[in-house]
C-alpha positions in Angstrom: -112.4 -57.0 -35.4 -113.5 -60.5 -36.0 -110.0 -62.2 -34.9 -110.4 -59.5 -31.3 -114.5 -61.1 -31.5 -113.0 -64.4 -31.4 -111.6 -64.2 -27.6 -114.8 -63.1 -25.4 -115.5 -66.9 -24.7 -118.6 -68.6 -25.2 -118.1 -71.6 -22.6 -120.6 -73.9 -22.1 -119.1 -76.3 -20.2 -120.1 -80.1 -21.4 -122.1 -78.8 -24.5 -119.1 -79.2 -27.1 -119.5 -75.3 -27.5 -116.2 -72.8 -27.5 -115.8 -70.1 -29.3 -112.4 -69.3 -28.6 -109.1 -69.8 -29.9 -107.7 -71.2 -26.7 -105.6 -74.3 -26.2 -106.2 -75.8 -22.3 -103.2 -74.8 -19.7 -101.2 -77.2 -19.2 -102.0 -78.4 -15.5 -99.2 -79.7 -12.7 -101.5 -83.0 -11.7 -99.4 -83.3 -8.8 -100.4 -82.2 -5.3 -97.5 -80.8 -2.6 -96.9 -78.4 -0.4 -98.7 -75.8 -2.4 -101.7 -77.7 -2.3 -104.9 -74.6 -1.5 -102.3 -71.8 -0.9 -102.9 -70.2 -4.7 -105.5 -67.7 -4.1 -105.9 -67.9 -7.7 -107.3 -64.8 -9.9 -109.4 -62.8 -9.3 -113.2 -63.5 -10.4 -114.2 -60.3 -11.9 -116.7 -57.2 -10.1 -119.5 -59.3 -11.6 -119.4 -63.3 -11.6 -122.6 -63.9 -11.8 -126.0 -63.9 -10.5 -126.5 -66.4 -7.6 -129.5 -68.6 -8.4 -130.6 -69.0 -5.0 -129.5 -67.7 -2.2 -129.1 -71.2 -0.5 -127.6 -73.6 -2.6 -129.5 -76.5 -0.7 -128.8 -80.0 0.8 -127.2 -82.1 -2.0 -129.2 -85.2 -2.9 -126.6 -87.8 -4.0 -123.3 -87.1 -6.3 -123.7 -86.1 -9.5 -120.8 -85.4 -10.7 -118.0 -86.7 -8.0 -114.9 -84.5 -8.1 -112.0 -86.1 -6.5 -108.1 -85.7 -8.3 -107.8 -88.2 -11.1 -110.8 -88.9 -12.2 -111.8 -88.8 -15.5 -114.4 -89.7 -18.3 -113.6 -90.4 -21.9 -116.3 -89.4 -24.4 -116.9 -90.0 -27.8 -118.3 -86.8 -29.9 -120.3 -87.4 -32.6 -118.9 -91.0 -32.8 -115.3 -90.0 -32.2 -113.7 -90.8 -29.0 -112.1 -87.8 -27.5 -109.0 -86.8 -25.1 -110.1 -87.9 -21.7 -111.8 -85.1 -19.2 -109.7 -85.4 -15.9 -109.5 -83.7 -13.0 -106.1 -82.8 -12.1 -105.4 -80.9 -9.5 -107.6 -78.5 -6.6 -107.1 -74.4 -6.9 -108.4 -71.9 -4.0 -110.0 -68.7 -5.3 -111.4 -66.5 -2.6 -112.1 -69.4 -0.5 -113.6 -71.6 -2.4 -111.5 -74.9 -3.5 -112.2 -75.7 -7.2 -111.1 -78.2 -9.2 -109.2 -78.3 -12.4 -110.5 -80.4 -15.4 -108.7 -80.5 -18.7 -110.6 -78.6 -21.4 -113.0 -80.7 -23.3 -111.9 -79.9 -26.8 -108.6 -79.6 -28.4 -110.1 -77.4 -31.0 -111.7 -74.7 -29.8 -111.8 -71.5 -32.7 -110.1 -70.2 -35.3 -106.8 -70.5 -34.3 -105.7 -66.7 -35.3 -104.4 -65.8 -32.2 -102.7 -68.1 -28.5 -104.6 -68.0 -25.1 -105.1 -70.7 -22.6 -108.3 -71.8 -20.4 -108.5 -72.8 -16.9 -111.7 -74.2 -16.4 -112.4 -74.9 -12.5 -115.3 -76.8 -11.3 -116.7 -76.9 -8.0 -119.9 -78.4 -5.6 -121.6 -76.3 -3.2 -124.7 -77.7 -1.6 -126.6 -79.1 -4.2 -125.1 -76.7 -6.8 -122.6 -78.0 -9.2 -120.3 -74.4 -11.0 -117.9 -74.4 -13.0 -115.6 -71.4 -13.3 -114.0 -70.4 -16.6 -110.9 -67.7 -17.3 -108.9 -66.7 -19.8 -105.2 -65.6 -20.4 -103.8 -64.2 -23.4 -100.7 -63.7 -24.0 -99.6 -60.3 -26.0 -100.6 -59.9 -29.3 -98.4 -57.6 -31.5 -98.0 -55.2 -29.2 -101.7 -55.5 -27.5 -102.5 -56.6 -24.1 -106.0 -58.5 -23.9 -107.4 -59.0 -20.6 -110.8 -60.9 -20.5 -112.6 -61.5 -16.4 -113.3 -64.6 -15.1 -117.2 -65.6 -14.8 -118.9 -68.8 -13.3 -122.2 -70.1 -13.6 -124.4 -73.3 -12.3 -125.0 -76.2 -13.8 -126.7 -78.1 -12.6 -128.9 -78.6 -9.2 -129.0 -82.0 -7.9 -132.1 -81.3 -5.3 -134.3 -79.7 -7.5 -138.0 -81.9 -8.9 -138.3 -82.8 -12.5 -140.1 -79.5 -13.8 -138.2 -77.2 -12.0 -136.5 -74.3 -13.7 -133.6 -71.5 -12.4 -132.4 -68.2 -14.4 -128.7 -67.0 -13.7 -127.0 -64.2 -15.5 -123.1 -63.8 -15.4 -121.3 -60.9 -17.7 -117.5 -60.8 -18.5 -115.6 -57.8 -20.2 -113.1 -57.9 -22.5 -110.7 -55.2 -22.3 -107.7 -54.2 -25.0 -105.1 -52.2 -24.4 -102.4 -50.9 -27.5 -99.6 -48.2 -26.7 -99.2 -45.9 -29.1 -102.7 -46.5 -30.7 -104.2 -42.6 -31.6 -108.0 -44.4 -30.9 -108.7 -46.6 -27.8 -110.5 -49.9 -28.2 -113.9 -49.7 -26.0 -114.1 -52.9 -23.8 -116.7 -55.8 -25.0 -119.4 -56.8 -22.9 -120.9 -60.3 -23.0 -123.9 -60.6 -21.2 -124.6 -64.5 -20.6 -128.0 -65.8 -19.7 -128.5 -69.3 -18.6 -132.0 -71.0 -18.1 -132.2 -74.3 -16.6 -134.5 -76.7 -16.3 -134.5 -80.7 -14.5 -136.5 -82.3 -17.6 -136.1 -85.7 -15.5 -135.1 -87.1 -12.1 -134.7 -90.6 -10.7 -134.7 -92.2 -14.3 -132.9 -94.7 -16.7 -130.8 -93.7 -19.4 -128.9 -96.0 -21.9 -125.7 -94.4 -23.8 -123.2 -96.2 -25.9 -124.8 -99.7 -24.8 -124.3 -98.8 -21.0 -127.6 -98.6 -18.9 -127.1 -96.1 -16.1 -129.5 -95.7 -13.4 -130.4 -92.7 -11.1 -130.0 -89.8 -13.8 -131.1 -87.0 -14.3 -131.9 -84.6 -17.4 -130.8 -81.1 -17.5 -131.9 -78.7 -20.2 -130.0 -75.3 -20.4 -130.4 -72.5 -22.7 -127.3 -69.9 -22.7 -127.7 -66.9 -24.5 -125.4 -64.4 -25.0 -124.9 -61.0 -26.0 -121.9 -58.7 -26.7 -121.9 -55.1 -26.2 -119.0 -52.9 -27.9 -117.3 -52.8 -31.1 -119.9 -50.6 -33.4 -123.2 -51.3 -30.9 -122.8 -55.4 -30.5 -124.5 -58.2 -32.1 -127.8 -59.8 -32.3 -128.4 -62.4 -28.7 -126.8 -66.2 -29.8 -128.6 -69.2 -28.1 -127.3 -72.0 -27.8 -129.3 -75.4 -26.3 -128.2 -78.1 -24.3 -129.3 -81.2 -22.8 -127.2 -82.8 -20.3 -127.8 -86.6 -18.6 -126.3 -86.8 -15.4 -125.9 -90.5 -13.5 -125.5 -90.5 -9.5 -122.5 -91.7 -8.5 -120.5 -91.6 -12.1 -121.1 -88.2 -13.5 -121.8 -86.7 -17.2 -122.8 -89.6 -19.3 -124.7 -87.6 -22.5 -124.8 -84.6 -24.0 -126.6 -82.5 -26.9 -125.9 -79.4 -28.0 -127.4 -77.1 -30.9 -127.1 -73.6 -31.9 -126.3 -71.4 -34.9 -124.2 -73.6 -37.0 -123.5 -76.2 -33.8 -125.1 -80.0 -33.4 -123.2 -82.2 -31.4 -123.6 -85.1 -29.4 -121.5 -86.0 -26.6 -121.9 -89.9 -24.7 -120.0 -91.5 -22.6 -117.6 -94.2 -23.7 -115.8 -95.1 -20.2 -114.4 -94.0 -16.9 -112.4 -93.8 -13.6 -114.3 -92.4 -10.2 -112.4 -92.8 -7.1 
């Protein structure tokens, strides 16, 4: 059970959290012919609340997504693998695009998947999309939806909160097995808030100007497997800078304090 646990993914993209055992798929960072005709997979029967119905008139860019660029971060001290964007994906007609995973270790390692995170800007709302794929595990076939979720919303005033709630299912299927495996449920709940707009923020000796503070709190609950487990909440805070990106973030939660800052970076 705790190894099966493992895979309903706990993304919280830019907060240092996953709580799978997923290694990033490998990503062609070349762009041809077959540039926006991969309709990609499909998002799942529930994605996601919409927080808002009208995303808004963007106020500057937050976090600019154009093929090859990338930030390098340290965590906790330590630099990390760069963040790049590699490559654009089209999922129901919306063009995302992919970043390399974060983190290179990400779980327990018990079992092989791979994570496509997708990221995209709509308005003044900044997504990112997350799915999983598991190859078969000794005979079972593990299927987990896709889900997306907001951000950050660059239009918003300092004291201004939004609620979005997005669920995934993980489903199992073993031939042969005399009991079925009920799917899990994870219900994720994200609250956001802009702490701060229009301000300064200094991060590894670099003073970046027109940033702005985001404080999310995800939690998340699983339904299945013997009745579930208690809600998790995890806390972030998140400094974006106009023009360059992430620069900071914070993360806490059961077991979890990390700090990400910006060490460097390439925006095209």
């Amino acid at each position: 059970m705790k190894k099966i646990k493992s895979f309903s993914a706990l993304f919280l993209l830019f907060s240092a959290v996953v709580f799978t055992a997923c290694e990033t798929e490998p990503i062609d960072p070349v762009l041809g012919e077959n540039l926006g005709q991969n309709p990609g997979t499909d998002p799942g029967t529930d994605p996601g609340t919409d927080p808002g119905t009208d995303p808004g008139t963007s106020e500057g860019d937050y976090w600019p997504f154009a093929v090859n660029n990338q930030w390098v971060f340290k965590k906790d001290g330590v630099t990390e693998e760069p963040t790049k964007i590699t490559g654009t994906e089209v999922v129901n007609g919306n063009t995302y695009y992919k970043v390399t995973q974060f983190f290179n270790e990400a779980g327990t390692g018990e079992l092989t998947c791979s994570a496509v995170m997708l990221l995209r800007k709509e308005g003044a709302n900044y997504s990112v999309r997350i799915s999983v794929d598991i190859p078969e595990q000794e005979g079972m076939t593990i299927t987990v939806s896709p889900y997306e979720y907001v951000m950050l919303k660059d239009n918003l005033e300092a004291g201004a909160t939004w609620t979005q709630t997005v669920q995934h299912v993980t489903s199992y299927d073993m031939p042969g097995s005399p009991i079925p495996l009920p799917d899990m449920i994870m219900t994720l709940k994200f609250d956001g808030e802009i702490v701060e707009k229009n301000v300064t923020a200094t991060v590894n000796g670099q003073t970046y100007n027109d940033v702005i503070k985001v404080k999310i709190k995800q939690t998340a609950t699983m339904e299945g497997f013997g009745g579930g487990t208690p809600p998790t909440v995890t806390n972030s805070e998140m400094w974006y800078s106009k023009s360059i990106g992430p620069i900071k973030s914070v993360a806490t939660g059961a077991g979890l304090s990390q700090t990400l800052e910006l060490d460097s970076y390439i925006v095209n």
